[in-house]
N, C-alpha and C positions, 0 to 999 in steps of 0.2 A: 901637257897642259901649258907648260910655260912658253915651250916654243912656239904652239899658238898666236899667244898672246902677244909675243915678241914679232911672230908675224903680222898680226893684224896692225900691230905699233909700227911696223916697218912701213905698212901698207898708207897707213895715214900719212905718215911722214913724206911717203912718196907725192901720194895725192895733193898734199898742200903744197909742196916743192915744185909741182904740175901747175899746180892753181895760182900758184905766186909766179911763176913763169910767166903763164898766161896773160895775168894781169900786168905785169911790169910790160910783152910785149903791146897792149893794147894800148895801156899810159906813152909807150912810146910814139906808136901810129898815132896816138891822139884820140883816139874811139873811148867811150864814157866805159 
């Protein structure tokens, strides 16, 4: 159950790390 859960936490964590990526490269090209 726990490791789950530590998965799915790992998973977000990942995803906003992606998504904050994404966006800092987007802010850098200049793209809204």
């Amino acid at each position: 159950m726990f490791q789950k859960f530590l998965s799915i936490e790992i998973n977000k964590v990942m995803v906003n790390a992606v998504g904050f990526g994404g966006n800092a490269v987007s802010v850098l090209l200049g793209k809204p």
